[in-house]
NUDO-465240 format. One record per residue (C-alpha): residue number from 1; x, y, z; residue in three letters. Coordinates in nm, 3 decimals, padded with zeros to 5 digits. Layout:
@i NUM; u X; v Y; w Z; aa ALA
...
//
This chain:
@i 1; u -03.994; v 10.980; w -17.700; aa UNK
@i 2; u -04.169; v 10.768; w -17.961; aa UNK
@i 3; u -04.133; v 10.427; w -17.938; aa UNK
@i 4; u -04.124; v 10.374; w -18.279; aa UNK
@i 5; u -03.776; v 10.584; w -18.271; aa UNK
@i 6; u -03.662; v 10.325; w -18.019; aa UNK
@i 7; u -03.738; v 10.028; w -18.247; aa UNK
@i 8; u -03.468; v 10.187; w -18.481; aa UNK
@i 9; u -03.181; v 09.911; w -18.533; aa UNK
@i 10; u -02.908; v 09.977; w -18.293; aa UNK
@i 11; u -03.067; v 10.281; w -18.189; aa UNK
@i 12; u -02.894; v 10.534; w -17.902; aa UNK
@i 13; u -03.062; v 10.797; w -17.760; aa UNK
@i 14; u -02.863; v 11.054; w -17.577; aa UNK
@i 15; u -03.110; v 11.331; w -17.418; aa UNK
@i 16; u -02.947; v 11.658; w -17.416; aa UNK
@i 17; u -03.101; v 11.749; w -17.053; aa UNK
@i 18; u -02.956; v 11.413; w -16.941; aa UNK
@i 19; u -02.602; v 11.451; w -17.072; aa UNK
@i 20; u -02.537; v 11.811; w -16.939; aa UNK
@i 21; u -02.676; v 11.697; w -16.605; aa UNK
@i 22; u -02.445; v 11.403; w -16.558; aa UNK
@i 23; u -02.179; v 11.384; w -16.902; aa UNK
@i 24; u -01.966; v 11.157; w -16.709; aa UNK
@i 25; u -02.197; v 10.887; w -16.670; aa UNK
@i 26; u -02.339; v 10.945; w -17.037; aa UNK
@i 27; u -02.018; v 10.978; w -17.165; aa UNK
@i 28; u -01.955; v 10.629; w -17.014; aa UNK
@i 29; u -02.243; v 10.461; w -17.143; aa UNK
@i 30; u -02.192; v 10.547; w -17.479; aa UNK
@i 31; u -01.840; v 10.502; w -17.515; aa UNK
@i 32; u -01.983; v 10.133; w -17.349; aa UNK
@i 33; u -02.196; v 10.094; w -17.620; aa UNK
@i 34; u -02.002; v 10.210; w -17.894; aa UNK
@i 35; u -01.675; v 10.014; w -17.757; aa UNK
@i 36; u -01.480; v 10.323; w -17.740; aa UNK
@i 37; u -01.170; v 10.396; w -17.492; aa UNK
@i 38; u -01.074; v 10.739; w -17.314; aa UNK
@i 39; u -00.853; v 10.966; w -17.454; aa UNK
@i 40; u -00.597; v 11.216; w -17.342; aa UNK
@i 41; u -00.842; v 11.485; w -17.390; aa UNK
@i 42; u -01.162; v 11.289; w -17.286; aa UNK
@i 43; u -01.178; v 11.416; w -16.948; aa UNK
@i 44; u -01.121; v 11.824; w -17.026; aa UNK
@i 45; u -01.357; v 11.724; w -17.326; aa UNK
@i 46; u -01.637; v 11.605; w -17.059; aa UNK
@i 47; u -01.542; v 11.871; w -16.766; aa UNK
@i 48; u -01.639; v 12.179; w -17.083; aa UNK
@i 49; u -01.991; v 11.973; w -17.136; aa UNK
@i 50; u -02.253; v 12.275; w -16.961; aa UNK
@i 51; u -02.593; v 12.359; w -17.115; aa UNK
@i 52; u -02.557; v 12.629; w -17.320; aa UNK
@i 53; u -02.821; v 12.911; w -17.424; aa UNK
@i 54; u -03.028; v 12.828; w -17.748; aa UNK
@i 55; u -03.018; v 13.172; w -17.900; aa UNK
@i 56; u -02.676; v 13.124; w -18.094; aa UNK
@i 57; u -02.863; v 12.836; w -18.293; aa UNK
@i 58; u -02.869; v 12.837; w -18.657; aa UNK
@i 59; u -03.243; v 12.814; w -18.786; aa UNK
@i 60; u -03.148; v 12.761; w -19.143; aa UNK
@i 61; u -02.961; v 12.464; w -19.049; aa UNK
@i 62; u -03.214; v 12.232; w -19.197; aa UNK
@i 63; u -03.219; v 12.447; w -19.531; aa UNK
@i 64; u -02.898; v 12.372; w -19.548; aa UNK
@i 65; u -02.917; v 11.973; w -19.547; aa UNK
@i 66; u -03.028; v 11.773; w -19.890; aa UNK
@i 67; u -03.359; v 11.684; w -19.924; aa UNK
@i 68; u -03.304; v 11.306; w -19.804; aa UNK
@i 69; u -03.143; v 11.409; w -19.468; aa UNK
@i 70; u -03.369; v 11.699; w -19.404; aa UNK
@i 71; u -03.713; v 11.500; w -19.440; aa UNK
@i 72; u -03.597; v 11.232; w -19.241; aa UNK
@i 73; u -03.474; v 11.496; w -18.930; aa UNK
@i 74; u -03.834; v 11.657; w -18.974; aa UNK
@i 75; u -03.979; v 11.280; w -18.970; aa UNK
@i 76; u -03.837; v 11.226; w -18.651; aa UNK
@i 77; u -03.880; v 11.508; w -18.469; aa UNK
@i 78; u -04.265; v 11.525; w -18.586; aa UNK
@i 79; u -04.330; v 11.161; w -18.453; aa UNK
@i 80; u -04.104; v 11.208; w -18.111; aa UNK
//
């Protein structure tokens, strides 16, 4: 990852590879870091977390955002 993406102000990076691998332990972190609490459905919420095929994307998502949000997405992922 870019290290200028990780001098971002109260910047959190979740890798996807990482969180499927282990979501209890991400899940943790971030609800650490975020100073949330469990809920009832936090545990069936993390025990559904599996990687899942990248076919059923949607590439027009980005055509889809405005014009702000979209160049700043395509800033970031051309500098990661």
């Amino acid at each position: 990852m870019n290290q200028s993406i990780r001098n971002i102000p109260k910047c959190i990076v979740v890798k996807y590879d990482e969180l499927v691998e282990n979501p209890s332990n991400m899940t943790n972190l971030l609800a650490e870091k975020l100073g949330l609490v469990w809920g009832d459905k936090t545990e069936h919420i993390i025990g559904s977390v599996s990687q899942r095929k990248r076919s059923g994307r949607d590439c027009n998502v980005l055509k889809r955002l405005n014009k702000e949000i979209r160049e700043q997405v395509n800033y970031y992922s051309n500098i990661s």
